[in-house]
N, CA and C atoms as an extended XYZ file, in Angstrom:
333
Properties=species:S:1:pos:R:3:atomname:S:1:resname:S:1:resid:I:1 pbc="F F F"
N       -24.700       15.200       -0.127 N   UNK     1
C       -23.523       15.138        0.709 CA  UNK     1
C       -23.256       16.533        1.267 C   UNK     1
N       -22.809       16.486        2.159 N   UNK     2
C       -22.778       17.893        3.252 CA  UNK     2
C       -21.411       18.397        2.850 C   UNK     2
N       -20.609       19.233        2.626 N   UNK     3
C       -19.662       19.829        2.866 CA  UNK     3
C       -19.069       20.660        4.115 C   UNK     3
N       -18.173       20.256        4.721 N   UNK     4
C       -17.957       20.811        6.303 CA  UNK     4
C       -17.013       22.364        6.094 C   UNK     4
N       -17.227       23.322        6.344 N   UNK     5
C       -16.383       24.317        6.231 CA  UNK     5
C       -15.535       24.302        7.143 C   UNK     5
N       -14.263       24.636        7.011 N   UNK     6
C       -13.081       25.101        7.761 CA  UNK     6
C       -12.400       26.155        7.459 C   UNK     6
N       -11.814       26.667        8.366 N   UNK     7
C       -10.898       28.037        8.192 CA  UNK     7
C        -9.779       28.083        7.302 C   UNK     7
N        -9.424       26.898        6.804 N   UNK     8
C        -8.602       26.819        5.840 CA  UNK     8
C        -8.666       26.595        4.572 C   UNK     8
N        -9.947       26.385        4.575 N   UNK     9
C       -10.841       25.636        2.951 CA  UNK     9
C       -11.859       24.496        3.227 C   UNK     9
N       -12.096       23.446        2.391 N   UNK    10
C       -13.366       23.548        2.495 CA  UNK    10
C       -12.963       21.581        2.364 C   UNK    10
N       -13.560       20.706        3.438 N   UNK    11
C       -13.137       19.254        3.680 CA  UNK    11
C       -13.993       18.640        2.936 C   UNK    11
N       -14.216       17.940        1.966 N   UNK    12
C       -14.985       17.547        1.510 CA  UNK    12
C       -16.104       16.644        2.521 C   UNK    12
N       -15.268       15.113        3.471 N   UNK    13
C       -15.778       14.934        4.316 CA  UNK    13
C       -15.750       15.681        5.633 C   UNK    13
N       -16.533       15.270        6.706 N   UNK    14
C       -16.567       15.618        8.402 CA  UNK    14
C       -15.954       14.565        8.915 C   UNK    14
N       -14.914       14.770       10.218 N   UNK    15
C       -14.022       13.940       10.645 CA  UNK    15
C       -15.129       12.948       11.210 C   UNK    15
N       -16.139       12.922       11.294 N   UNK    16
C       -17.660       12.181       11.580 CA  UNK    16
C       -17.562       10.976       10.720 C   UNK    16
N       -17.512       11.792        9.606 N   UNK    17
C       -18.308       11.035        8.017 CA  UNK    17
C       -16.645        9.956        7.464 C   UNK    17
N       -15.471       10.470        8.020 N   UNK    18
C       -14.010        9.872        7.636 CA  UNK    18
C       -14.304        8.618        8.889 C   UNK    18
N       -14.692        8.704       10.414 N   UNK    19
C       -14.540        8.173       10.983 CA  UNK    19
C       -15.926        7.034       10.911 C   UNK    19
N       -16.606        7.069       10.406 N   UNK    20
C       -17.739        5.733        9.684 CA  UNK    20
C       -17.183        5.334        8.787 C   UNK    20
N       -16.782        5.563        7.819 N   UNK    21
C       -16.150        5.250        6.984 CA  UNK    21
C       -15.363        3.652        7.250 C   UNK    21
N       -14.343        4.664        8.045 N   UNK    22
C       -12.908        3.512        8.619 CA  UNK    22
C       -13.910        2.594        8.977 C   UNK    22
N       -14.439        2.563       10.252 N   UNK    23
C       -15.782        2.527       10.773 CA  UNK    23
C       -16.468        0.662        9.684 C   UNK    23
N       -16.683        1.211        9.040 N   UNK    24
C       -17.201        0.329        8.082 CA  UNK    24
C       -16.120       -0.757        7.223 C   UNK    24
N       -15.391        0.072        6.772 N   UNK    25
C       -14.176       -1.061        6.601 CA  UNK    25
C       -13.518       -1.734        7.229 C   UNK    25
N       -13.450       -1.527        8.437 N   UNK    26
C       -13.352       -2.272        9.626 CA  UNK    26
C       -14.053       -3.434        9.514 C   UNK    26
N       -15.422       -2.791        9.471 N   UNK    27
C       -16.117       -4.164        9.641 CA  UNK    27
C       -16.130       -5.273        8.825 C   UNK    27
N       -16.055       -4.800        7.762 N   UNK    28
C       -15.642       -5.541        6.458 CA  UNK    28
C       -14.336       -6.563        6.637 C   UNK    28
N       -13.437       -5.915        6.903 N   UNK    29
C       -12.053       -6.181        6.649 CA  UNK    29
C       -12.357       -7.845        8.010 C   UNK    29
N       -12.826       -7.142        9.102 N   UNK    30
C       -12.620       -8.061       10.483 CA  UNK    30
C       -13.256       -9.550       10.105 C   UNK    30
N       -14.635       -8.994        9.298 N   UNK    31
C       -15.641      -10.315        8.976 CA  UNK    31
C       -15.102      -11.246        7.442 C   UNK    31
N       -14.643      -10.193        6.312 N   UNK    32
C       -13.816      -11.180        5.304 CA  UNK    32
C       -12.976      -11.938        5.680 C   UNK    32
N       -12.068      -11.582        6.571 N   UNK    33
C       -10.249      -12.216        7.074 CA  UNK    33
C       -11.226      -13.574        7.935 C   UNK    33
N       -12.161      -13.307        8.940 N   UNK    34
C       -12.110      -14.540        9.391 CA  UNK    34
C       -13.088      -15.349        8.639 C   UNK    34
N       -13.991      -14.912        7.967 N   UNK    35
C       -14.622      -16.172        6.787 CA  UNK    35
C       -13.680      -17.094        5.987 C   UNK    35
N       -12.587      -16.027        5.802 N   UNK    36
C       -11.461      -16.577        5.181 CA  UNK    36
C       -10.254      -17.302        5.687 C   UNK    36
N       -10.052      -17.073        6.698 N   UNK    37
C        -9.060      -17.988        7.620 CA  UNK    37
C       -10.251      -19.353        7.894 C   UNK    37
N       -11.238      -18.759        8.385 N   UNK    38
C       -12.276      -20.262        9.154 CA  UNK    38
C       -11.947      -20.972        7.893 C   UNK    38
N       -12.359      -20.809        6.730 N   UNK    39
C       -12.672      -21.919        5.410 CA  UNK    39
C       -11.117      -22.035        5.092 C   UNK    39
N       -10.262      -21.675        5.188 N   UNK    40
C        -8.809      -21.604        5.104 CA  UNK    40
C        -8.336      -21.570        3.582 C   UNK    40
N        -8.805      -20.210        3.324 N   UNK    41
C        -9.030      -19.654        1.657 CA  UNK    41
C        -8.062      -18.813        1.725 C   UNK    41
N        -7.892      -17.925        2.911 N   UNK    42
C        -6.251      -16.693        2.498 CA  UNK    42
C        -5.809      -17.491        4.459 C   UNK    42
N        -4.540      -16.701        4.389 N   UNK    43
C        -3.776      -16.563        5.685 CA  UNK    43
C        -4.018      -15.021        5.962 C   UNK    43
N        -3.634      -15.048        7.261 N   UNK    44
C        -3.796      -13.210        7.666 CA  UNK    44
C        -2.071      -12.917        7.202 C   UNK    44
N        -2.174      -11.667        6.746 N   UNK    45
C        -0.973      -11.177        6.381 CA  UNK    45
C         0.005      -10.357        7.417 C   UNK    45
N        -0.637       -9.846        8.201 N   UNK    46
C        -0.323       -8.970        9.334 CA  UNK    46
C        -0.012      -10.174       10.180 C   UNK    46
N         1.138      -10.431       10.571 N   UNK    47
C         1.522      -10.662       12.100 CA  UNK    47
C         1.289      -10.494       13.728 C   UNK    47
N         0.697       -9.316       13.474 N   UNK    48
C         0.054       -9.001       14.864 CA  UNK    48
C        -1.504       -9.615       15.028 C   UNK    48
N        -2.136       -9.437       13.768 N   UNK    49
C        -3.230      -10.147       13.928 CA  UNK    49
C        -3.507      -11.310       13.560 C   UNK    49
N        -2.174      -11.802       13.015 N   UNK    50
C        -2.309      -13.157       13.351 CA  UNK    50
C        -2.274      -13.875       14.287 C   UNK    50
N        -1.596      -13.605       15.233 N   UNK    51
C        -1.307      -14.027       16.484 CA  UNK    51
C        -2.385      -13.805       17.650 C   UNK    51
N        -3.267      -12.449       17.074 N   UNK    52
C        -4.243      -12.070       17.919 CA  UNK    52
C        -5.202      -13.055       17.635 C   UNK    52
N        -5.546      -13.635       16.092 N   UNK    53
C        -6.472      -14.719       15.792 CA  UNK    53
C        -6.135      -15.694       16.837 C   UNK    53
N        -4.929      -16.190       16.205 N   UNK    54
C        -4.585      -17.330       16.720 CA  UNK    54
C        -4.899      -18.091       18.613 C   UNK    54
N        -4.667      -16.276       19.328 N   UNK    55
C        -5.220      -16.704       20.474 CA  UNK    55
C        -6.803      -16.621       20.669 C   UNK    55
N        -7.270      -15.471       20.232 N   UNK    56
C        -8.335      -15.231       20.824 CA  UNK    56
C        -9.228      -15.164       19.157 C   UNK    56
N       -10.605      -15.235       19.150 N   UNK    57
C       -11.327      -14.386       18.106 CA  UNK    57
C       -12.296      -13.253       18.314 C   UNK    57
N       -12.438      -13.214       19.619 N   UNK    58
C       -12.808      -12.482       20.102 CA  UNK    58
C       -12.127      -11.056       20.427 C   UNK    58
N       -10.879      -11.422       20.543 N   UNK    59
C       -10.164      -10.226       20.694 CA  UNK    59
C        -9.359       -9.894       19.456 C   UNK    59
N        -9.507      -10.529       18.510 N   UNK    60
C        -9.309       -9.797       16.961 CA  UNK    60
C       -10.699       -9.072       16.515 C   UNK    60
N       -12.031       -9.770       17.007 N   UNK    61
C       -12.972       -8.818       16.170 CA  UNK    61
C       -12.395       -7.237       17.008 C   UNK    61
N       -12.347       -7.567       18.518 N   UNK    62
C       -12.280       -6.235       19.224 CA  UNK    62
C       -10.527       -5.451       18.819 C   UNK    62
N        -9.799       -6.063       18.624 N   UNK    63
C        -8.898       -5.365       18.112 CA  UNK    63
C        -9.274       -4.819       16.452 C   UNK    63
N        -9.790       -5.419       15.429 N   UNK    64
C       -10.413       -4.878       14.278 CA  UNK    64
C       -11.175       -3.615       14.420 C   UNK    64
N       -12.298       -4.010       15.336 N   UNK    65
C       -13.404       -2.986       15.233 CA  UNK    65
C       -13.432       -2.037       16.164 C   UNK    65
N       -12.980       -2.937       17.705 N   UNK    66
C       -12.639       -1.568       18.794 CA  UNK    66
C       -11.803       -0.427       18.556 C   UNK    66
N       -10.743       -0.677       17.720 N   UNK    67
C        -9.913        0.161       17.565 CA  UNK    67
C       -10.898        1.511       16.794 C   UNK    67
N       -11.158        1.221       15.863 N   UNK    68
C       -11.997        2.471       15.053 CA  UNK    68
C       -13.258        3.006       15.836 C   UNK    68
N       -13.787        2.436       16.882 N   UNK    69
C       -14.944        2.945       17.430 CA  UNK    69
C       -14.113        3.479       18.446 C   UNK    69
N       -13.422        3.531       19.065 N   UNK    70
C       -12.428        3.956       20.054 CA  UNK    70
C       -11.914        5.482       19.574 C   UNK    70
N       -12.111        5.929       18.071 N   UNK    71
C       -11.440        6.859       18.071 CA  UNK    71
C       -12.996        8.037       17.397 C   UNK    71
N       -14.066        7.101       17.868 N   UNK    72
C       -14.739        8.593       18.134 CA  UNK    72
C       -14.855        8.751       19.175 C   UNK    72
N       -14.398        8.477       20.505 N   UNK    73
C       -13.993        9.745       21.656 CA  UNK    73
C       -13.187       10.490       21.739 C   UNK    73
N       -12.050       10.380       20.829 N   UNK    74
C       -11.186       11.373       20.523 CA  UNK    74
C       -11.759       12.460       19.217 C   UNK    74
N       -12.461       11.719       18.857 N   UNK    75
C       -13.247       12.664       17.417 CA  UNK    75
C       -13.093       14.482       18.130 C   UNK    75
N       -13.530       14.807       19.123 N   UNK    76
C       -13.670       15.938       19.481 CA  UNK    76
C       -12.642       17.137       19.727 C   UNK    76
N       -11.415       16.016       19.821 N   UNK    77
C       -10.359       16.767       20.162 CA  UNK    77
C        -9.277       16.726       18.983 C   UNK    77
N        -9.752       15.907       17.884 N   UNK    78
C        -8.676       15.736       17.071 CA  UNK    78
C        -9.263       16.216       16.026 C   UNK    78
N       -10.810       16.851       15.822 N   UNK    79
C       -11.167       17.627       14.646 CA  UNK    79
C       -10.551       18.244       13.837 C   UNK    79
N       -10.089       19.229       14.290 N   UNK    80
C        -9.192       20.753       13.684 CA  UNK    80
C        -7.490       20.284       13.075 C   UNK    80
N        -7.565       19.267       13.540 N   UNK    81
C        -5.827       18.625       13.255 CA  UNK    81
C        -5.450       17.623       11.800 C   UNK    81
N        -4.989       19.051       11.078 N   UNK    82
C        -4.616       18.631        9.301 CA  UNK    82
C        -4.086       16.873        9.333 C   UNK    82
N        -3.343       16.854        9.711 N   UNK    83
C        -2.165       15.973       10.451 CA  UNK    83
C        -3.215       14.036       10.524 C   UNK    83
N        -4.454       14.866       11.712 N   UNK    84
C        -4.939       13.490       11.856 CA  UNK    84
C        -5.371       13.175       10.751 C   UNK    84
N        -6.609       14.229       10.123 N   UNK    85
C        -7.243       14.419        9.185 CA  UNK    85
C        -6.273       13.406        8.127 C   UNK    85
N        -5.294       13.960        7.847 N   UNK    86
C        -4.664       13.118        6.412 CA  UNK    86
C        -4.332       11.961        6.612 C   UNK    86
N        -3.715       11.398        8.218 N   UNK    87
C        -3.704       10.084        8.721 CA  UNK    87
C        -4.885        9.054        8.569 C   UNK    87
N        -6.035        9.847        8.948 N   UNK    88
C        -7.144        8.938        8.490 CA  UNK    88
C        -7.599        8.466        7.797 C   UNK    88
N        -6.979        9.654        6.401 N   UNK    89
C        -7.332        9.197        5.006 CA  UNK    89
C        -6.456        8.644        4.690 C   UNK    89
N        -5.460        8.399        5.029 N   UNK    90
C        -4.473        7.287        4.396 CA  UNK    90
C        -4.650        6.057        5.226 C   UNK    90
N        -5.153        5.927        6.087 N   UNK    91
C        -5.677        4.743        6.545 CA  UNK    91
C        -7.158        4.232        5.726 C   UNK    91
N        -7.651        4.369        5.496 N   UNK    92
C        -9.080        4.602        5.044 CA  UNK    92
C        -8.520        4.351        3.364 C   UNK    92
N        -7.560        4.756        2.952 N   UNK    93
C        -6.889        4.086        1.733 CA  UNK    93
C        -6.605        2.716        1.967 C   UNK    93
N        -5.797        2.704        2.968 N   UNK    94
C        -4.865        1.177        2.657 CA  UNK    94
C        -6.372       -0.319        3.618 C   UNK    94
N        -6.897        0.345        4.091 N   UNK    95
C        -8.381       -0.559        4.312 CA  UNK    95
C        -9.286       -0.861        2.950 C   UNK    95
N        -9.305        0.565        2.141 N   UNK    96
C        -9.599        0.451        0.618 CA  UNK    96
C        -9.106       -1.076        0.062 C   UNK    96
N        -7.753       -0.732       -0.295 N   UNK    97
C        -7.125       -1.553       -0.415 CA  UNK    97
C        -7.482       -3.106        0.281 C   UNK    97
N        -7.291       -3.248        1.103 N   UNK    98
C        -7.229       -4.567        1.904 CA  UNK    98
C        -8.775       -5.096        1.678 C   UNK    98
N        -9.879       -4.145        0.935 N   UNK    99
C       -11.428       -4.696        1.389 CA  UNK    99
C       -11.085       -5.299       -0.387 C   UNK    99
N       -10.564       -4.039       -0.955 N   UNK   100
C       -10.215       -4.772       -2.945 CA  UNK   100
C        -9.810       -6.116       -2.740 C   UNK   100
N        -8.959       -6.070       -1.919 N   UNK   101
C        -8.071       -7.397       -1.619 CA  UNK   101
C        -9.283       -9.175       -2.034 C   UNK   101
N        -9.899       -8.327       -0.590 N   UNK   102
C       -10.896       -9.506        0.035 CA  UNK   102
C       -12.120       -9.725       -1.199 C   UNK   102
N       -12.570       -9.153       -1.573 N   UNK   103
C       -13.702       -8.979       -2.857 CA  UNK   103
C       -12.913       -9.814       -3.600 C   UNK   103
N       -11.610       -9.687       -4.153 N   UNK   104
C       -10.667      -10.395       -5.413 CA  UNK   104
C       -10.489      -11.665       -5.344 C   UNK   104
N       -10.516      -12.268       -4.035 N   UNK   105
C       -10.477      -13.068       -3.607 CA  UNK   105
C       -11.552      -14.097       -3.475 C   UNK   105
N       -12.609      -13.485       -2.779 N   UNK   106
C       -14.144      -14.050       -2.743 CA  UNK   106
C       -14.377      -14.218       -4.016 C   UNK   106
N       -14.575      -13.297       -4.696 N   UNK   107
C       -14.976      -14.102       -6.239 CA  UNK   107
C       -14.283      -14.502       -7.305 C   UNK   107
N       -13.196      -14.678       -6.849 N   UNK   108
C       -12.447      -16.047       -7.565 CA  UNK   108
C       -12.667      -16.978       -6.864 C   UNK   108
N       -12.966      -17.593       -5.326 N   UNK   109
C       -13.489      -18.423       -4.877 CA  UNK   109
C       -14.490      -19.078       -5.421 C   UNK   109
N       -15.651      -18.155       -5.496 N   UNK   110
C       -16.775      -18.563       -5.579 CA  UNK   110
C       -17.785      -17.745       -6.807 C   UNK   110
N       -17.088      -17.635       -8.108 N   UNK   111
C       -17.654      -17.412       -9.016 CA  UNK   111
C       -17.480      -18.814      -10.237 C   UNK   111
């Protein structure tokens, strides 16, 4: 694992390596929720994306996944910024969370 230096100390990840990350739980999160709505095993909990299911599915995968690929064009400009940096990781927590969710779920389903 690489360590990224900064002028302030030392990031363990690269806003690169935070933004695959999300990146990946994304993908996770987009493809559990609708295996799980299709077989009608959980409800979506979020309101906004419920409604986004509800119309489109196409535009929930792209609201799921576009959103996080969308923010490596900003990757360049939002590097250096403590601020995003900790935003991401607290997002990247509560996706944590939501993927625990989906796993807890699946195999009580299907164990």
């Amino acid at each position: 694992m690489q360590r990224v230096q900064k002028k302030n100390g030392t990031f363990l990840f690269s806003m690169k390596q935070l933004l695959l990350m999300l990146l990946s739980l994304s993908v996770f999160d987009a493809f559990a929720t609708d295996f799980g709505l299709r077989l009608e095993l959980i409800k979506e909990a979020n309101p906004m994306a419920s409604f986004v299911y509800g119309s489109s599915i196409f535009l929930f995968y792209l609201m799921k996944i576009g959103f996080p690929i969308s923010l490596f064009a900003l990757e360049p400009a939002v590097d250096r910024s403590r601020i995003v940096r900790w935003l991401l990781q607290f997002t990247i927590g509560l996706y944590a969370v939501a993927v625990g969710v989906h796993i807890f779920w699946m195999m009580l389903q299907f164990s």
